[in-house]
C-alpha positions in Angstrom: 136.4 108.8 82.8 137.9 107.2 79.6 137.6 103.2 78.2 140.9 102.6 77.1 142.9 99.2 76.2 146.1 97.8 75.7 146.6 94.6 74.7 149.5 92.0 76.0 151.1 89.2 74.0 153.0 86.7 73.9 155.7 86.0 70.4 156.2 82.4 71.1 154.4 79.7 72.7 153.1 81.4 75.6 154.5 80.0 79.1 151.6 80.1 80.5 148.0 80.5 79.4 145.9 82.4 83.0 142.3 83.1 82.8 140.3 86.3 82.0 139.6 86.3 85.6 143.4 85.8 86.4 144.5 88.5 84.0 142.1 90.7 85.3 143.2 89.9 89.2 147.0 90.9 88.3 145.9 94.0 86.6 144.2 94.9 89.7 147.0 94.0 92.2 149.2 96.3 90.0 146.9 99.2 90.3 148.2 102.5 92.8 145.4 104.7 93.6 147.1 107.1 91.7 146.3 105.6 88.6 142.5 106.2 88.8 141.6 102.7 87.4 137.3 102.1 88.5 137.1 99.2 85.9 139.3 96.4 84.6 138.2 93.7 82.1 140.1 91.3 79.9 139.7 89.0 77.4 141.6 85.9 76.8 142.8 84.6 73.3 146.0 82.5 72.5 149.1 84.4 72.9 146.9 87.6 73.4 145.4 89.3 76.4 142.8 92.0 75.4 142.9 94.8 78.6 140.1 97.4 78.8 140.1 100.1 81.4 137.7 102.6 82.9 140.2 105.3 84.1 139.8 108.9 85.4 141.7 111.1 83.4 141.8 114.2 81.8 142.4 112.7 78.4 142.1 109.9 76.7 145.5 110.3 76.1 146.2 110.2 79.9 143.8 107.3 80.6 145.9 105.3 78.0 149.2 106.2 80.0 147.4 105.1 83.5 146.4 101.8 82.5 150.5 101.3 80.5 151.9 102.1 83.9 149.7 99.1 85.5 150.3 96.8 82.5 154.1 97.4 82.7 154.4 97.0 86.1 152.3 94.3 86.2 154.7 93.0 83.3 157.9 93.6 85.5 156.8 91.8 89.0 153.8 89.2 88.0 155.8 85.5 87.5 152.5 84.7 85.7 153.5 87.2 83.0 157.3 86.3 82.6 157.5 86.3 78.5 154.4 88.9 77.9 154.9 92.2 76.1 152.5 95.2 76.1 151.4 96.8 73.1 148.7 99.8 72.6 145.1 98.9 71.0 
């Protein structure tokens, strides 16, 4: 098991400012067994949400790829996230 993170922001003024709680829930609902995610936890700041991962993986490498997948599609389907862009911690 790897702690990865990723982080998600926002260039202008963000649309729409969720909760840690929130953030944490979409990550969730965008997780596939397949992506081996046990823990999820994020941090909230303006225009920035900090993502941190527990993931099985072979690598942290790997881990780091899992938890992208989830962000991205979390990016491409959550309304909540219209205007949010993923970038690697």
């Amino acid at each position: 098991m790897h702690l990865v993170a990723v982080t998600l922001i926002c260039l202008g003024p963000a649309p729409s400012q969720l909760t840690a709680e929130a953030v944490t829930d979409l990550i969730w609902v965008h997780s596939r067994p397949e992506d081996r995610v046990e823990h999820v936890r994020a941090r909230v700041d303006l225009n920035q949400y900090g993502i941190a991962a527990a993931i099985i993986a072979d690598t942290p490498q790997a881990a780091t790829a899992n938890l992208r997948l989830v962000c991205e599609r979390a990016l491409r389907h959550a309304p909540a996230l219209r205007g949010w862009f993923l970038v690697l911690t």
